[in-house]
C-alpha positions as CSV (number, residue, x, y, z in Angstrom):
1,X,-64.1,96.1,22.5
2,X,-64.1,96.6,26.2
3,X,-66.4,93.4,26.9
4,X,-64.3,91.3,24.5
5,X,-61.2,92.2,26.7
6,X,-63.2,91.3,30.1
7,X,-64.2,88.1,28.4
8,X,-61.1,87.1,27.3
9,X,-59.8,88.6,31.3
10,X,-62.6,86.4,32.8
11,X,-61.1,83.3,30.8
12,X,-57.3,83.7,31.8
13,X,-58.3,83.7,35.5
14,X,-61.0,80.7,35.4
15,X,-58.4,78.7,33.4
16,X,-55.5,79.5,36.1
17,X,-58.0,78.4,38.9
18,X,-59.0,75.3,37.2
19,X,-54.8,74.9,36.8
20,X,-53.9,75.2,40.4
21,X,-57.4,73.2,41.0
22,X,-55.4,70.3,39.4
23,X,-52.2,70.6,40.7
24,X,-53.2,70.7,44.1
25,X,-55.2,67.4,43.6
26,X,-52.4,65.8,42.3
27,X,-49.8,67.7,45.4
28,X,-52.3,65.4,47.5
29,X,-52.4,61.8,45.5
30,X,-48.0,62.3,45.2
31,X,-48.5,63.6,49.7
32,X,-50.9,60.2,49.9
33,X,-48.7,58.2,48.1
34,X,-45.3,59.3,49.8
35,X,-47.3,59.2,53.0
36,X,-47.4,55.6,52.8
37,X,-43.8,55.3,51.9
38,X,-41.1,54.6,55.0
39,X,-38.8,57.0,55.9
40,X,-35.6,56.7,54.6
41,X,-33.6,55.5,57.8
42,X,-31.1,58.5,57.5
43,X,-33.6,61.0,58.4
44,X,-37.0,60.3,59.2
45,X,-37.6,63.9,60.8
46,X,-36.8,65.5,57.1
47,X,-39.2,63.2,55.9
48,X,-41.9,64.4,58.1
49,X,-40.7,67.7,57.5
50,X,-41.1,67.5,53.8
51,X,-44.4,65.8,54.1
52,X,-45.8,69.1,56.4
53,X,-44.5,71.6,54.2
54,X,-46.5,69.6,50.9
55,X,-49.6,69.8,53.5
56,X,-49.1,73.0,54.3
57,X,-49.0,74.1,50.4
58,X,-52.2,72.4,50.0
59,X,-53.8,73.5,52.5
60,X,-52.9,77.0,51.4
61,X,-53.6,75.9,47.8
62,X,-57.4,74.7,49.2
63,X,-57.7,78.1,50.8
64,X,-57.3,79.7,47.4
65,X,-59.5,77.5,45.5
66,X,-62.4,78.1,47.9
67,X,-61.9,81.9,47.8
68,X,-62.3,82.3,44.1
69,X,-61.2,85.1,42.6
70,X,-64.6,85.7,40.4
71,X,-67.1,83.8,42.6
C-alpha cells in the first residue's frame, strides 16, 4: 500500500516538473517573439520592464527545473 502511494507521489511531482518544463519553454518563444516586437511608442520603459520581469520568471523557472525535486 505504502509503495503504491509513493509511486503514485513520485508521478504527481515528475508530471508537475515536466508541466512547468513546458511552460517555461513556451514563457521564452512568447519573451523571443515580443522581444522582436517594437515598443509601443507610449511607453517603451514598460515594455522593457515587462520583458525583464518574463526573464526574470524564467530564469527562476530554469533554476527550478535544474534543481529537481527527485533527481
Amino acid at each position: 500500500m505504502e509503495n503504491k502511494l509513493n509511486q503514485k507521489v513520485y508521478e504527481y511531482i515528475t508530471t508537475l516538473e515536466k508541466t512547468n518544463e513546458v511552460l517555461i519553454k513556451t514563457l521564452k518563444y512568447c519573451v523571443a517573439v515580443l522581444a522582436e516586437i517594437k515598443p509601443p511608442a507610449q511607453d517603451p520603459k514598460e515594455w522593457q520592464q515587462m520583458l525583464n520581469r518574463f526573464q526574470e520568471t524564467i530564469n527562476l523557472g530554469e533554476k527550478i527545473i535544474s534543481e529537481k525535486t527527485l533527481a
